[in-house]
matplotlib code that plots the C-alpha trace (Angstrom):
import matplotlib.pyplot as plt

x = [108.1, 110.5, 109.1, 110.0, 112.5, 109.3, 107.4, 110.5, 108.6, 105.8, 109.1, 109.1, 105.2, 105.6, 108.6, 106.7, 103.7, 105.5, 107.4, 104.2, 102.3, 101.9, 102.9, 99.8, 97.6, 95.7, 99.0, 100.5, 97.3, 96.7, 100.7, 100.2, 97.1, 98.4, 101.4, 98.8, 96.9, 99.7, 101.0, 98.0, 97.5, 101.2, 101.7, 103.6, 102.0, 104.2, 104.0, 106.5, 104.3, 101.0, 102.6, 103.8, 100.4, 98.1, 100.6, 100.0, 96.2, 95.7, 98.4, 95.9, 92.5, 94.5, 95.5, 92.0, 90.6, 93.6, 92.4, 88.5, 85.8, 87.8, 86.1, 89.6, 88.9, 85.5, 84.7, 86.9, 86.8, 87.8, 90.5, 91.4, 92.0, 93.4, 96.4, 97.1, 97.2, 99.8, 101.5, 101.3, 103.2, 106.2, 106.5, 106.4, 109.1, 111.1, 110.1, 110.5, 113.6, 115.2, 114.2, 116.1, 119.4, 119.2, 119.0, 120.5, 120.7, 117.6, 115.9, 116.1, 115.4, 112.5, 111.1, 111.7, 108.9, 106.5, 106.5, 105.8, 103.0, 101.4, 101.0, 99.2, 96.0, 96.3, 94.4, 91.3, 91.3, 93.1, 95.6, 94.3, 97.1, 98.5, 99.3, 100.8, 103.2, 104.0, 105.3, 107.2, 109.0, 109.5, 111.7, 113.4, 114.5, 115.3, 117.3, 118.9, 119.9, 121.7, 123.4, 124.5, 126.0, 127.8, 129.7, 130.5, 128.4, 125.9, 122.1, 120.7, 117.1, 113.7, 112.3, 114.3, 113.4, 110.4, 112.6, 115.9, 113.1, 111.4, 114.9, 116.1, 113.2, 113.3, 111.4, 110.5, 112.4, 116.0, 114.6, 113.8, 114.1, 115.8, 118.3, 116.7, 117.4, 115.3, 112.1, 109.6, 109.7, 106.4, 104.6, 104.0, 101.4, 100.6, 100.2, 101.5, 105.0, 104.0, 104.6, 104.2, 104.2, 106.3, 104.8, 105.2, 102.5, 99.2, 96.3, 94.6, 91.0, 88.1, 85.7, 82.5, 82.3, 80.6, 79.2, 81.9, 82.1, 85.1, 88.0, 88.5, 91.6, 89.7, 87.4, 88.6, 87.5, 85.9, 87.6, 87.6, 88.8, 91.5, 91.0, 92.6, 95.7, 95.5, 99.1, 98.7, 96.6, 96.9, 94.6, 91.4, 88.4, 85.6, 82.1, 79.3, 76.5, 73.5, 70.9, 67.6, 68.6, 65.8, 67.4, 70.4, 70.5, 72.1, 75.2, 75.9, 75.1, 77.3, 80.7, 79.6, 79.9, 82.9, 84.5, 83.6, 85.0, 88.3, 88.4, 87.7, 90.9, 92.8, 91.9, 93.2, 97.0, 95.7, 96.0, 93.8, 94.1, 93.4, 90.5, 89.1, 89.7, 87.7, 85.1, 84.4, 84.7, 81.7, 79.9, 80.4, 79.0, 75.7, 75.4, 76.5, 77.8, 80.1, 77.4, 76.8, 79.9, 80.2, 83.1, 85.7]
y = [148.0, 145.0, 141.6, 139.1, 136.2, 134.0, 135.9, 135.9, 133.5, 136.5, 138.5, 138.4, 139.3, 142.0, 143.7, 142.8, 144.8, 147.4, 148.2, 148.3, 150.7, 153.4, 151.5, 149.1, 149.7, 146.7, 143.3, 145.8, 145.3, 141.9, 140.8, 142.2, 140.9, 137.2, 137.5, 138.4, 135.4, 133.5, 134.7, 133.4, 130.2, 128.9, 131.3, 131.0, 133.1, 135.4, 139.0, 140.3, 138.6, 139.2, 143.0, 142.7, 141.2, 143.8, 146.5, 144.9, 144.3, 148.5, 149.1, 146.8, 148.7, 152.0, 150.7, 149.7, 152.9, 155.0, 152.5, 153.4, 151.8, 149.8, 146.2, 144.6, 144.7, 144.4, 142.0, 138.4, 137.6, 140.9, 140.8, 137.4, 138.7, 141.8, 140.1, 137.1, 139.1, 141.4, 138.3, 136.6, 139.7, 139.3, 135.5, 136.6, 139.2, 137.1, 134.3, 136.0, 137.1, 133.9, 132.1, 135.2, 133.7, 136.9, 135.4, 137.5, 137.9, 139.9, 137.3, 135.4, 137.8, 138.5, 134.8, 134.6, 137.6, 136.3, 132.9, 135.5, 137.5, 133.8, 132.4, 135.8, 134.0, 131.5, 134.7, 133.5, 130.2, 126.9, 127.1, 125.8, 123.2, 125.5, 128.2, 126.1, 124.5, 128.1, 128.8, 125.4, 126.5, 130.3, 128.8, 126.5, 128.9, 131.0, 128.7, 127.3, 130.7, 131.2, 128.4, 128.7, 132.5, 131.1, 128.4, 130.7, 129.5, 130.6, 129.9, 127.4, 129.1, 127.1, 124.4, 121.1, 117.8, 116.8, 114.4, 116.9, 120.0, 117.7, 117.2, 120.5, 122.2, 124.4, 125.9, 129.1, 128.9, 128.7, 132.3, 134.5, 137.5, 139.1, 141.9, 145.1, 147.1, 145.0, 146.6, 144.1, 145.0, 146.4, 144.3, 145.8, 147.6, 146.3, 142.4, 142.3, 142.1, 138.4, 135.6, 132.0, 130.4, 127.7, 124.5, 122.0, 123.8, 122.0, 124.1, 125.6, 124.6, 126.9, 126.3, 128.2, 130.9, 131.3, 134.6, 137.9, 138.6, 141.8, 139.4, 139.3, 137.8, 135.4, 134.1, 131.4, 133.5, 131.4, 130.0, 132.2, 130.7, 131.8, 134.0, 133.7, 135.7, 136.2, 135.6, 136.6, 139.2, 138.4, 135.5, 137.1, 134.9, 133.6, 135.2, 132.8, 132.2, 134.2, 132.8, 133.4, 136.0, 134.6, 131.3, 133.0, 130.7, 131.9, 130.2, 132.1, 135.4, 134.8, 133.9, 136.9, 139.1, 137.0, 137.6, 141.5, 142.3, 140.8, 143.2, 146.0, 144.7, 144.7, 148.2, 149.1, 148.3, 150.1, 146.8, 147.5, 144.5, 141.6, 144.7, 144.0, 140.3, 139.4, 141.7, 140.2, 137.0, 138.3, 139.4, 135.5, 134.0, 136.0, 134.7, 138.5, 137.3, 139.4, 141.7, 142.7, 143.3, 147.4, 147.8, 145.5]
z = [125.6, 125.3, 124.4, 127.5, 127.4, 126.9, 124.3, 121.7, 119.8, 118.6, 117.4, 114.3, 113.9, 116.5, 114.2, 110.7, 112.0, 113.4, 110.2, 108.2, 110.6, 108.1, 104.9, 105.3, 108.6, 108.0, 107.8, 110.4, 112.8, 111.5, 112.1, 116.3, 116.0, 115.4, 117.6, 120.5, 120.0, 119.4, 123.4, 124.5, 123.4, 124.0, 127.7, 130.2, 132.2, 134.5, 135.4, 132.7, 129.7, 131.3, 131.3, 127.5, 126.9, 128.2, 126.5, 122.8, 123.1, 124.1, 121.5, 119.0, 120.1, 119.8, 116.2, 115.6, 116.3, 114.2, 110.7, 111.5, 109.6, 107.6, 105.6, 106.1, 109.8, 110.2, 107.8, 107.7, 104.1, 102.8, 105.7, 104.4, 100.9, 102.0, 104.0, 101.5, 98.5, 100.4, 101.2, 97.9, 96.3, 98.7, 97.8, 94.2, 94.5, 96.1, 93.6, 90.6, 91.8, 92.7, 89.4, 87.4, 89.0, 90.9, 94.5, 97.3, 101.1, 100.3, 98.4, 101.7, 104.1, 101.3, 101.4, 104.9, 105.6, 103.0, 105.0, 108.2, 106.4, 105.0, 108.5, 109.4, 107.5, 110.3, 112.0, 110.1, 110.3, 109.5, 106.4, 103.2, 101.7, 99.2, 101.7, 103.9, 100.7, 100.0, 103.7, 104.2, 100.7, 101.7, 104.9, 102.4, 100.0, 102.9, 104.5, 101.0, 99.7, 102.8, 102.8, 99.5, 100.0, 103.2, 100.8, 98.2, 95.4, 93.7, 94.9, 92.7, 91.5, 91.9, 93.6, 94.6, 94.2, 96.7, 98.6, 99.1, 99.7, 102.6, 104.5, 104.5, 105.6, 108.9, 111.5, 111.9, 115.5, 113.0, 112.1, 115.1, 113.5, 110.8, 111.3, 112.7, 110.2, 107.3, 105.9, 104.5, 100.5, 99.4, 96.7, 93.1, 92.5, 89.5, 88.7, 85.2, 87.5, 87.9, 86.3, 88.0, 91.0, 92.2, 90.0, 92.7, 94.7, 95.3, 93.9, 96.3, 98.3, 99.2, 101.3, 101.9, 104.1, 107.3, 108.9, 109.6, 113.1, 114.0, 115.4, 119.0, 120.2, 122.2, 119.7, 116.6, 113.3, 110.9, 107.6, 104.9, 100.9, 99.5, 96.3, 93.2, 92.2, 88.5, 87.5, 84.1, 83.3, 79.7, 80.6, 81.5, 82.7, 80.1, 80.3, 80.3, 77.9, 77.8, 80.8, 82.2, 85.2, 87.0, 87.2, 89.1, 92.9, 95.8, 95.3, 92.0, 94.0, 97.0, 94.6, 92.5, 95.9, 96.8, 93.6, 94.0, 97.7, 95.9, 93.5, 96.0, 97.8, 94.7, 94.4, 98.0, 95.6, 92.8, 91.2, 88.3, 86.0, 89.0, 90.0, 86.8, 86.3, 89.8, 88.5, 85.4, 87.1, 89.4, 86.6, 85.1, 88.4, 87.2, 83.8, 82.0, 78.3, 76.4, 75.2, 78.7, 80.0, 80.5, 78.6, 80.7]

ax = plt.figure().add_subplot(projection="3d")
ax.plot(x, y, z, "-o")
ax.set_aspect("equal")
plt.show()
């Protein structure tokens, strides 16, 4: 069914999730998901979108049913990790690619959909300040590289300065949709592919969890923090010092089962290494030392 004159705002979420309907069941649902919600809290209301509207949410409860008992659905934090590591990887490709003086009209079109597939968290929850840095640059680049390509020069790789990054940012209304015929690239499988982020990007802030309820599209999901992507997986996390078990407080337990659901998303990539990094960070949130780490 055609998206109406009025929804061509939800576009670009509706195609995303589309192409990702076998590829990864869970951004696909989460991508119509967001464009749903999206339709409904801007309107207008008139028979075509209330049409296109009632068409999406049975195509979401068909989807739904199709992924079964899935965490990444059910659950909001491992939903959360599932669709911004996903996300993440894209930015990094595209990253990676544009600091190799390698920039293309696919390096665009490739920042371009990360930005797309970040905003997707919004699903859970407002944006924590490093998310929304890495969106406002993924429409830069975007934009920039593009620009660059239509002068005949040469994209110039990295971040600007703050002050020329600030003016030339756009909307995502300069970007309706890329061509039809562009597949969002999938992210590697394995995270020894990556190597930085963007320095100029704040560090990001958690926050503390609240309960999991299975997301409706008229209920507000609660925040969920952001987990850490372990760029380098050379760098592995430090196990603590030996403790009294005993002493181990609630807040030590819920990181460690935070830490663990983030591995079990990992492993949905087959990402082993950030798999076993967030594990051993989970066993560190329990006071394990060295001597009691299971052969990690």
């Amino acid at each position: 069914m055609d998206i109406p004159v009025e929804l061509k705002y939800i576009t670009p979420y509706v195609q995303r999730g589309q192409e990702l309907a076998t590829r990864d069941p869970v951004v696909s649902y989460y991508a119509q998901y967001y464009a749903a919600k999206l339709a409904i809290a801007r309107g207008p209301r008139t028979k075509e979108t209330n049409e296109y509207l009632s068409h999406l949410l049975d195509a979401l409860e068909t989807q739904k049913k199709i992924i079964g008992e899935n965490e990444a659905i059910t659950d909001d934090l491992v939903g959360y990790a599932h669709v911004e590591n996903f996300a993440l990887k894209i930015f990094l490709n595209a990253d990676n690619e544009d600091r190799s003086g390698k920039s293309s009209k696919k390096t665009a079109k490739t920042f371009l959909a990360a930005s797309i597939f970040l905003e997707l968290l919004k699903t859970f929850g407002d944006l924590d300040p490093e998310v929304e840095a890495k969106i406002k640059y993924s429409k830069w680049k975007a934009a920039d590289i593009m620009k660059a390509l239509r002068e005949g020069r040469v994209p110039t790789p990295g971040s600007p300065g703050e002050e020329e990054q600030s003016e030339n940012i756009p909307s995502i209304s300069e970007f309706p949709s890329p061509p039809s015929n562009f597949t969002a690239p999938l992210p590697p499988s394995n995270t020894s592919d990556v190597t930085h982020t963007p320095p100029q990007l704040p560090k990001p802030v958690t926050s503390q969890p609240s309960t999991n309820p299975q997301p409706h599209v008229t209920a507000k999901p609660p925040v969920i923090p952001q987990p850490t992507i372990v760029a380098n997986p050379a760098v592995a996390p430090q196990l603590a010092t030996p403790v009294n078990l005993n002493t181990v407080g609630d807040a030590q337990i819920a990181s460690a089962q935070k830490n663990a659901k983030w591995a079990i998303s990992a492993l949905d990539y087959e990402d082993i290494k950030t798999a076993r990094l967030q594990l051993l960070s989970a066993l560190n949130d329990i006071g394990f030392n060295q001597e009691n780490n299971f052969g990690f």
